[in-house]
N, C-alpha and C positions, 0 to 999 in steps of 0.2 A: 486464578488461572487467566495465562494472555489468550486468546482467541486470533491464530497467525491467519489471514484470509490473502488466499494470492487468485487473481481470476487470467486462467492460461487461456489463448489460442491459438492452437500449432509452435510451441515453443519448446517440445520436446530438448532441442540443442541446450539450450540454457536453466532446464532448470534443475541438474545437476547441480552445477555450480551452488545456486541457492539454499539448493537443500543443503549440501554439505555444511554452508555456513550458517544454517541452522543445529544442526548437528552440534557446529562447535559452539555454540551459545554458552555461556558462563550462566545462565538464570532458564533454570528446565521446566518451568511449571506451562508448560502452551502444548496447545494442540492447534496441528498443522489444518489447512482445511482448502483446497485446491480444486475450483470449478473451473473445468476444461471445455467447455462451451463446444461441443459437441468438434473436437478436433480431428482432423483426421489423419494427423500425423500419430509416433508413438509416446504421446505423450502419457498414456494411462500403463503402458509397459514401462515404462521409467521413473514413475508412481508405484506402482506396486514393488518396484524393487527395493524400494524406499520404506517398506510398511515396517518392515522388521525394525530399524536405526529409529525411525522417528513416529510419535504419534497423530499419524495421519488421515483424514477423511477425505475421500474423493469423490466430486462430483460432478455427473455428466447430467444437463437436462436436455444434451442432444440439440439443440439451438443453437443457429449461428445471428442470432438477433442484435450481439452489436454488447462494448465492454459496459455499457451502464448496468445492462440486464446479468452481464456475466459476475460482476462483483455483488450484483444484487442479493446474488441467488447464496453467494459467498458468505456473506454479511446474516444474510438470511438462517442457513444452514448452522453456524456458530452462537448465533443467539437463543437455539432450542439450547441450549449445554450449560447458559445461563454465566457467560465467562463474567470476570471482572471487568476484562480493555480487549478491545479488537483492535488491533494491527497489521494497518494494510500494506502490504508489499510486491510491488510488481514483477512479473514471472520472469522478468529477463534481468533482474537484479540482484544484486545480494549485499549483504549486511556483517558491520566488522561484531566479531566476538562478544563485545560489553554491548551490543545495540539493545538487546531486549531489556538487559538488567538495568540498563541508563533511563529508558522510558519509563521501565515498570517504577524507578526508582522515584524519579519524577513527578509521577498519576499517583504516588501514592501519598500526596502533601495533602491530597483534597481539595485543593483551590484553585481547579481548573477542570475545563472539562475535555481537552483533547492536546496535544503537545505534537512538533515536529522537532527533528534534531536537523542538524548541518550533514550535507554530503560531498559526494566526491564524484567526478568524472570518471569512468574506464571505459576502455574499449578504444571506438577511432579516434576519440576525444578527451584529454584532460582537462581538468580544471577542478575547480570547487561550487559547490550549490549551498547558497546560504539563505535560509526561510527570513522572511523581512512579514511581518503582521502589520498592518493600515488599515485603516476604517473603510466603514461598507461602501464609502463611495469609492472610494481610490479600487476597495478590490473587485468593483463591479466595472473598472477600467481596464484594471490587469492583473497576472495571480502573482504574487511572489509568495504563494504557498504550494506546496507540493504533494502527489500521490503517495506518498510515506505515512500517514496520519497515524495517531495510535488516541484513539477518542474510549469515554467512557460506554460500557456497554447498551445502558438506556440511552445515551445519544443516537447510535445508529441504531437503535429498536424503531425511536420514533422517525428518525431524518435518515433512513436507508438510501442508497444510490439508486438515482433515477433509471428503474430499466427502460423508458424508452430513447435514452441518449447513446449515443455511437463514438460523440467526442466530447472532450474538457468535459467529462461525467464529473472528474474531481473539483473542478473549476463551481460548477454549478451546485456539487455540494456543498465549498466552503462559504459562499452564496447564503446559501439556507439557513446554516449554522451560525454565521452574524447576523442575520436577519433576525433569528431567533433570540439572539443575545447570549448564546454559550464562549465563553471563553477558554483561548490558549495562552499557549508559553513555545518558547522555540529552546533546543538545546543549542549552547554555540559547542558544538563538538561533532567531528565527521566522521559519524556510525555508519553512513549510508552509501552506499558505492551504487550509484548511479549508469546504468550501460549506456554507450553511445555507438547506436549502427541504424543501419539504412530500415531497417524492420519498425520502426516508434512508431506507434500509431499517429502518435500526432507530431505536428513541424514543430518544436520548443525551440526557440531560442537564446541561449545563454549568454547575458549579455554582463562584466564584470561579475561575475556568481551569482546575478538575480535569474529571474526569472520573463521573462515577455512574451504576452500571449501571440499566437498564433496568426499569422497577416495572410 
């Protein structure tokens, strides 16, 4: 079992979208698992509509403490269930059909401990997001890895997302995880549709399909 972890705030618009294209997944063995970080939008109405279509857990800890704490709890929540792989995906995104089946397919060589695929631009902005892997120095420079990760389950038991971080949570986990000497793999194929609007937490810049941290 995949362990889908998505960490919402006030995203009610968007995560329609997502869910649906979970929904259409080609590889059905996950359960959904959505921490709404105490929203006050209707994001738990538009969750619960969702309970019947897909297998979903939701959770609110009522905290508006910031996205480190919110994927935390995410991460957290999915590793009581005891998944195989946790796959993170952001509340304003969504994912083409083969996305799960590609990764699962992937994670299950054994000789690696966490994978990214290739994405895409939508929304104000086109283009392509293509993951680029560099040693610990270069990526303690810049990320050209991304919030899509799909890692093995004892990976994030032990290296969970830091909840007292607000930004580049993701940045500071990839951080860890080389630090540590766990290894990936990147998919060259664009499962991931990426949103572009004024709402991203943080400034990304896309620059030729990589990735450049934040100025």
């Amino acid at each position: 079992m995949i362990a889908v972890c998505i960490a919402s705030y006030n995203y009610a618009q968007f995560l329609p979208e997502l869910l649906d294209s979970l929904i259409r997944q080609t590889f059905k063995d996950f359960v959904v698992y959505v921490s709404y970080n105490g929203s006050t939008d209707n994001t738990f109405q538009v969750l619960e509509k969702y309970q019947k279509e897909l297998p979903l857990m939701i959770i609110d800890y009522n905290s508006r403490s910031g996205v480190g704490l919110n994927k935390h709890c995410a991460v957290k929540r999915a590793i009581q269930d005891d998944p195989q792989y946790i796959q993170m995906i952001d509340a304003d995104d969504k994912i083409k059909p083969r996305f799960l089946e590609a990764v699962v397919e992937r994670m299950n060589h054994g000789d690696i401990d966490w994978c990214l695929c290739w994405g895409q631009l939508f929304g104000d902005r086109q283009g392509y997001i293509h993951s680029k892997i560099e040693s610990l120095e270069q990526l303690k420079q810049h990320n050209n890895l991304h919030s899509w990760g799909t890692f093995k389950r004892e990976v994030l038991e032990k290296y969970n997302y830091n909840p007292n971080i607000t930004w580049a949570e993701d940045w500071d986990l990839w951080i860890r995880l080389a630090e540590a000497g766990y290894k990936g793999d990147t998919l060259r194929e664009e499962l991931y549709l990426k949103r572009w609007h004024d709402q991203n937490l943080t400034t990304i810049h896309y620059i030729n399909g990589e990735i450049e941290p934040p100025h």
